[in-house]
N, C-alpha and C positions, 0 to 999 in steps of 0.2 A: 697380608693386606696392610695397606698404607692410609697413613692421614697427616694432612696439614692442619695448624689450627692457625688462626686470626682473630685475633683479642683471647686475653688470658686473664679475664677478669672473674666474674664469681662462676659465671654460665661456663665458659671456655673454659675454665679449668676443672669445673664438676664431670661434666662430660669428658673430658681427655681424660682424667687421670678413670676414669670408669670404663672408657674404650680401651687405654693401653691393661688395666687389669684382666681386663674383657681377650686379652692378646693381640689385637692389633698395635701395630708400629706406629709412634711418633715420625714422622720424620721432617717435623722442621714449625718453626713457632714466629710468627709475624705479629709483636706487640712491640709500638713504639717508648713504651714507661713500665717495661717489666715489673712489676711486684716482686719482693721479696721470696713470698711462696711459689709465685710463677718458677723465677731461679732456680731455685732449691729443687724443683719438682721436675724442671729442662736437665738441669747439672745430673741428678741422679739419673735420668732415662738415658743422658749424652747426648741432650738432642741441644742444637744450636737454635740462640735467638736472633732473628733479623729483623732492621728495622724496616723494609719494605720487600714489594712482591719481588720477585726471581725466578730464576732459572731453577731451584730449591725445589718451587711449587709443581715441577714436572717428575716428581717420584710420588708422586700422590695419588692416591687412587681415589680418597676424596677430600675435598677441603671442605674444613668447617670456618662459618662465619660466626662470627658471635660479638662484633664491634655494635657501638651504638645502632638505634635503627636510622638518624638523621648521616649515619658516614656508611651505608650496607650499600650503596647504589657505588659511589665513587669507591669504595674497596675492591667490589666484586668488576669493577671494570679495569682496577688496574694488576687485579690477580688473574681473569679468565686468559690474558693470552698469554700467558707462560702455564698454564697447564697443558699435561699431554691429552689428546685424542679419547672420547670415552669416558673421561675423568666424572667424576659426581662432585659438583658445587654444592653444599648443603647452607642457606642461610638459615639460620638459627634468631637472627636479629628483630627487632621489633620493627622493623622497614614497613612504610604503608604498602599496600597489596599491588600498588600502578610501580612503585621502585621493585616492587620483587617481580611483576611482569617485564618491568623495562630488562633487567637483568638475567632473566629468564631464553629472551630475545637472543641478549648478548650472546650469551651463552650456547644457545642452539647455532649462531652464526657461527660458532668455532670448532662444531663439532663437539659441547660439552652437554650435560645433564645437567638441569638444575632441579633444586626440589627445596621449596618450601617448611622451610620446620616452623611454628608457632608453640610457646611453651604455656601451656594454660594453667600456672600456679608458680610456686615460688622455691627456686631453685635453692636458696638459701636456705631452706626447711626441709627438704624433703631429694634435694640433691638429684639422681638419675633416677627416684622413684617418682618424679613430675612428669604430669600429664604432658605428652606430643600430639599434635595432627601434623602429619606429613601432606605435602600437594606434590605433584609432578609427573613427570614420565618414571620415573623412576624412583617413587615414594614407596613401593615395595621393597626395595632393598636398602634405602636409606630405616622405613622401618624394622626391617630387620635386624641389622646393623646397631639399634639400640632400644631394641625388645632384648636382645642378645645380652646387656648388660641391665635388666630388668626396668628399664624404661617400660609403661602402661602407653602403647601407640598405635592412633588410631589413624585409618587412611582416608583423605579426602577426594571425591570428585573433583576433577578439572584439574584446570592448569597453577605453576606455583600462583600464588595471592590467594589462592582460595583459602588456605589454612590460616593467612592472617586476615581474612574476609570472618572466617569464622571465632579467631579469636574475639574480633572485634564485634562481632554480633554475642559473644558472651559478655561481653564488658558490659555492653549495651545491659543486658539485663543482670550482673550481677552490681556493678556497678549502681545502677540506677537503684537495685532494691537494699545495697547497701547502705544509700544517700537516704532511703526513707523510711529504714532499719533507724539512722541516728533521730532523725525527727521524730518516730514514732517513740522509739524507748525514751529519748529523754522525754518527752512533754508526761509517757508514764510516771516516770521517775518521778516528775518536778508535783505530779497529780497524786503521789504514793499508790498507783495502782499496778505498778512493774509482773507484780507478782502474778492477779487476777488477769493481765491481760495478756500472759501466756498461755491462761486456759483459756479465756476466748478465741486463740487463734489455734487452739489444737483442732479444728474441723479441716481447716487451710493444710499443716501440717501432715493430715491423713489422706489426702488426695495426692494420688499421682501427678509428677509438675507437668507431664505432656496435655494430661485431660484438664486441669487447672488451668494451663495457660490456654488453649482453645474454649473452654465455656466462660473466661473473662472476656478475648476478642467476641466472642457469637453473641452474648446476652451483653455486651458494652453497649451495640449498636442501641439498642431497642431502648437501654435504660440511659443513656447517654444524660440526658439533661437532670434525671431526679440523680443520678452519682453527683453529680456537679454541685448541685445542690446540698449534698451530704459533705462532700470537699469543703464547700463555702464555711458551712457548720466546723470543719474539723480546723480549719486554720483561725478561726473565731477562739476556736478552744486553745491551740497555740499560743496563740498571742497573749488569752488571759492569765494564761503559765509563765509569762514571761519570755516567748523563745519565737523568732521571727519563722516564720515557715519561706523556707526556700523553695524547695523541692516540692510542696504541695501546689507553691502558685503555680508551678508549671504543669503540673498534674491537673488544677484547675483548667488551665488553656488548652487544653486538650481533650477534656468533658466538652469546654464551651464548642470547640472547633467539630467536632461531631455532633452535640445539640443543633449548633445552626443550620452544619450540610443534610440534617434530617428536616429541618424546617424547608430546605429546597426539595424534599422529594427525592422518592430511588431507592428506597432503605431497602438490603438485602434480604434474602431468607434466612431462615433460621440454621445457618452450616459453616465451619470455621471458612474453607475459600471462600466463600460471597462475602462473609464478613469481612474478611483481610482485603478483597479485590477492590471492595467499596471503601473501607479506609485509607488504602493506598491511593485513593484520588483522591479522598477529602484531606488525607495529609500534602497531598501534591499543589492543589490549591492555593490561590493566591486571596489576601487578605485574613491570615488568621488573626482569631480573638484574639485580643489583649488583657491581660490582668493587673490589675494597681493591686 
């Protein structure tokens, strides 16, 4: 079995030299500013560096993308027509989910495979034991292919984007609770209470995060305005510590924007779908709260 690789930077090169271990063929490296280790790593397998697509990418049986996600659209278009028939296109790239659909397209117009990789953690730490989701027709055997070199790879529903639909629906929440991770421990810190307010949150800590995250949306609806209210409190106490709250104001506009859509009427039952159905309109809604 064959591969091409595109871009030889931390991600491209973790994965190659883990697939050629793994036994699969290099056969051919498309990086226009080779790294030294890139070199060194081509030179020992004797695989040749090119600086654009070719006639090369037709011994491939799959190409890996792994260039910026702002260059994964125009890469993967001007590589799919020199591949052969069958071939598996693998982007590996941070591309928004509508570039990896566009591409996807491409691809199927030439008789190729494409399939979505999304890397959900940090290649640099933890190398091919970083979490994958695969999308595609053929996300089966692209996760095979690096389960094989003991990647942890899970397979996604639908077409490629979905994997980076799903990346990004984790940002969304790790992200966000890491933004209020910093707000909350520093204003402990500045408060010397770091210590005690790890054991307050050990109730939090002991709940499963699937039943955690659903009895936050169900029971949000109903206490919507007295949260907000305890928010209002908690950025009071920010401030007095010295430390402007970012992430709470927004947290606040978002109490307020569910307080008001219950002052219209409609509040749902007590069940996560009716909860989510009914804040997906009040989030949809035009004119939300504002916070100073």
């Amino acid at each position: 079995m064959k591969f091409a690789l595109i871009g030889g930077g931390v991600v491209g090169s973790c994965y190659a030299k883990g697939l050629v271990e793994g036994g699969l063929i290099l056969c051919g490296v498309w990086d226009v500013e080779p790294s030294e280790p890139l070199q060194a790593f081509t030179a020992a397998n004797g695989v040749k560096i090119h600086g654009a697509a070719g006639a090369w990418l037709a011994d491939a049986d799959y190409v890996l993308s792994a260039v910026f996600g702002s260059a994964s659209f125009d890469v993967a278009r001007q590589a799919l027509p020199f591949m052969k028939e069958g071939a598996v296109y693998v982007d590996m790239t941070t591309a928004t989910p509508e570039a990896m659909a566009r591409a996807s397209e491409l691809a199927g117009d030439s008789g190729l495979h494409f399939v979505d990789v999304a890397i959900t953690g940090a290649v640099n730490m933890r190398g091919v034991k970083t979490p994958l989701l695969c999308a595609g027709e053929r996300a089966d055997m692209v996760a095979n292919l690096f389960s094989g070199i003991g990647a942890p790879v899970k397979i996604v529903n639908g077409p490629p984007g979905n994997a980076a639909r799903l990346k990004l629906l984790r940002s969304i929440f790790s992200k966000g609770l890491e933004a209020l991770t910093i707000e909350c421990l520093a204003t402990a810190e500045v408060s010397g209470l770091r210590a005690q307010l790890h054991e307050v949150l050990l109730d939090i800590d002991q709940a499963p995060l699937q039943a955690l995250m659903e009895t936050l949306v169900t029971t949000h609806v109903e206490h919507a305005a007295r949260r907000r209210d305890e928010v209002m409190e908690a950025r009071q106490l920010m401030r007095a510590n010295g430390i402007e709250p970012l992430v709470l104001a927004a947290v606040q506009a978002l109490f307020e924007r569910s307080a008001d859509a219950l002052k219209r009427g409609g509040a749902p039952g007590g069940h996560p779908d009716a909860a989510l159905e009914w804040l997906v309109r009040s989030a949809s809604a035009r004119g939300e709260a504002r916070v100073a």
